[in-house]
C-alpha positions as CSV (number, residue, x, y, z in Angstrom):
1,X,0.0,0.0,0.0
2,X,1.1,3.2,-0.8
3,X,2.6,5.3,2.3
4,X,0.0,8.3,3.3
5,X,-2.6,6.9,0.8
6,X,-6.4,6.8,1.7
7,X,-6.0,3.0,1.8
8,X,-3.1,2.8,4.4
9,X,-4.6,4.7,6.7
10,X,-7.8,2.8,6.6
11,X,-5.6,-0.1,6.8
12,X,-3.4,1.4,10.0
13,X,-7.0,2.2,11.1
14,X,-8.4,-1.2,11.0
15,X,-5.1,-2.7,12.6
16,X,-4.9,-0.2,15.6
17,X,-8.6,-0.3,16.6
18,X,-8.2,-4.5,16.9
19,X,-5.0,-4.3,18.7
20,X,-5.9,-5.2,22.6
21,X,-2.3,-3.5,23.6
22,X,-3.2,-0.4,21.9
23,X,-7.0,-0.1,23.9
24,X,-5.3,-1.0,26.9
25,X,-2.9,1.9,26.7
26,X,-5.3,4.0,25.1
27,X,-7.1,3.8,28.8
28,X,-6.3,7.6,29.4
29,X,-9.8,9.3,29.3
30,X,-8.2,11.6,27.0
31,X,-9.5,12.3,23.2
32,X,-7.0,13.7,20.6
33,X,-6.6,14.6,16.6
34,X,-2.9,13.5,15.7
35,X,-1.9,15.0,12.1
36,X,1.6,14.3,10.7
37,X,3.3,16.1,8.5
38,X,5.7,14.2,6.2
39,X,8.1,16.9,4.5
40,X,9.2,16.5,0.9
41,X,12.7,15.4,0.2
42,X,13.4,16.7,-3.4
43,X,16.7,15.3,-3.2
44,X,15.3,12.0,-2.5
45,X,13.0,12.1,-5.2
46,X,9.6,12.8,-2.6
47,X,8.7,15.8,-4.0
48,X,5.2,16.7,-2.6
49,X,4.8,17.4,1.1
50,X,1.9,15.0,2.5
51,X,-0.3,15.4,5.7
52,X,-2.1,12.3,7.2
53,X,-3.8,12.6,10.1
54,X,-6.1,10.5,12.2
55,X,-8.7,10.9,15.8
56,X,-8.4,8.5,19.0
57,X,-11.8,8.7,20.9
58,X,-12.6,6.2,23.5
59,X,-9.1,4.7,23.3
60,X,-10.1,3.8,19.4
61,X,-9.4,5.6,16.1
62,X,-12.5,7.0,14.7
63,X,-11.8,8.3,11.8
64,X,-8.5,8.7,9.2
65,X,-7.8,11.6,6.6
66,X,-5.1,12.6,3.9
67,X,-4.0,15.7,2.8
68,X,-5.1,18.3,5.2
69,X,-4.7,19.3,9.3
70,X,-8.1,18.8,10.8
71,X,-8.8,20.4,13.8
72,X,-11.6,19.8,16.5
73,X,-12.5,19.8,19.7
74,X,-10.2,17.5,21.3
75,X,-6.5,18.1,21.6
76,X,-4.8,18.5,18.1
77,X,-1.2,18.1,17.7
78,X,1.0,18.0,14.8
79,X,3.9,15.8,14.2
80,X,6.3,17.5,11.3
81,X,9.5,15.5,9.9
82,X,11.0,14.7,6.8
83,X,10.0,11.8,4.4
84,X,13.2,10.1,5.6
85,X,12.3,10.2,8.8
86,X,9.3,8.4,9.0
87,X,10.5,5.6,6.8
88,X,13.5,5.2,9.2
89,X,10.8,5.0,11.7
90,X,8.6,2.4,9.9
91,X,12.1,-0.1,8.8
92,X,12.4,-0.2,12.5
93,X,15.5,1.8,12.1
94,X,14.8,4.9,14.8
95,X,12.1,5.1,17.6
96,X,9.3,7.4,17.6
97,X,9.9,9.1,21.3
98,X,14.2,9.1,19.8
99,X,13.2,11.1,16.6
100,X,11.4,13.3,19.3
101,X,14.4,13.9,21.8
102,X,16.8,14.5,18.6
103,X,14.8,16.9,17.1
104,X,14.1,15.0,13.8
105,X,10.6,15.7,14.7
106,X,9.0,18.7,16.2
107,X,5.5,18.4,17.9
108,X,2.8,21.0,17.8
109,X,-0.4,22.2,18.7
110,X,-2.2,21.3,22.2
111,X,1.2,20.9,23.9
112,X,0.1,22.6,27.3
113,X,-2.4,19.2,27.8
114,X,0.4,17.1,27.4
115,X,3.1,19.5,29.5
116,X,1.0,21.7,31.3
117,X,0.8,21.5,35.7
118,X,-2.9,20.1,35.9
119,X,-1.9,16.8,33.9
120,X,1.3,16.2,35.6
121,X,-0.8,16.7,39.0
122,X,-4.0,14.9,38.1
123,X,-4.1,11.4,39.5
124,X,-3.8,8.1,36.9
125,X,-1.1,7.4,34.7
126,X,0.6,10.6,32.9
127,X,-1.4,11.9,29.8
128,X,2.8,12.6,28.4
129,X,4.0,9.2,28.9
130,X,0.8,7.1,27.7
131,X,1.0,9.3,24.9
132,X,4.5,8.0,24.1
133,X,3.8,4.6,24.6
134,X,0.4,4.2,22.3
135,X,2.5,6.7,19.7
136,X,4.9,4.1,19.7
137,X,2.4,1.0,19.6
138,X,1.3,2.5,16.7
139,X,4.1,2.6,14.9
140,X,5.1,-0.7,15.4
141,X,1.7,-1.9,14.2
142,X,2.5,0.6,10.9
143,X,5.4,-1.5,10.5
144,X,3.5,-4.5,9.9
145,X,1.7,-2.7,6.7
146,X,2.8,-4.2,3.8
147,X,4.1,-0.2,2.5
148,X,5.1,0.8,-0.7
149,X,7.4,4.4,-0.2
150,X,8.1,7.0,-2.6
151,X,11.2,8.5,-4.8
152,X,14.7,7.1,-3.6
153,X,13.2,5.3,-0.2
154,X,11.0,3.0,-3.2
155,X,13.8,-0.1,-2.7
156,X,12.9,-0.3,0.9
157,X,9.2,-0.8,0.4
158,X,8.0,-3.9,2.3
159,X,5.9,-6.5,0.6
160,X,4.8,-9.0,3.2
């Protein structure tokens, strides 16, 4: 399937909202909109920026979109990085919360419900690190996508 297409993220969709590790750290009470920004790589041969996004509520992914930020009332954030960066993350090669710390991503949007005092205070398990944790469940489900990639990355396309 190709990466960012209509069909993958039905297909991430589908995968996500049957995984029982996913609901179970999903159990935060908190709804969000996550849209990620994959940045062209002209050099590389991706030349189009693409946007895919996708909403958790109820600890399940309701609904999937290409193309545009959506934003709602739940917490929105935005997840920016180039094309490179989220293949390295799909071939298992970097870790979402690493491509955080070194800056190869850059998170925006709703950050004050994920950094600001009331969360860290509240009782039940941190809103920051469950975030981190079904982020990076999701990723290793993506990796499990049979996923065709674009320009230069096209030779490390997985067929399963």
């Amino acid at each position: 399937m190709e990466f960012g297409s209509e069909v993958y993220m039905q297909e991430l969709m589908q995968r996500v909202n049957s995984d029982p590790v996913f609901r179970d750290l999903r159990k935060t009470g908190r709804d969000a909109t996550y849209t990620l920004h994959l940045e062209r790589e002209p050099e590389n041969g991706v030349e189009a920026d693409l946007r895919v996004g996708f909403a958790v509520v109820d600890g399940k992914i309701s609904e999937v979109w290409t193309g545009e930020d959506r934003a709602t009332q739940f917490t929105d954030l935005i997840f920016s990085g180039k094309y490179g960066v989220w293949v390295d993350m799909l071939r298992d090669r970097l870790r979402f919360t690493d491509a955080l710390l070194a800056r190869k991503l850059t998170l925006r949007g709703e950050t004050d419900e994920i950094y600001g005092p009331t969360v860290w205070m509240s009782p039940g398990p941190l809103f920051g690190m469950s975030l981190t944790a079904a982020t990076e469940r999701i990723v290793e489900i993506a990796r499990s996508i049979p996923t065709e990639f674009h320009g230069n990355y096209a030779s490390q396309s997985a067929r399963h």
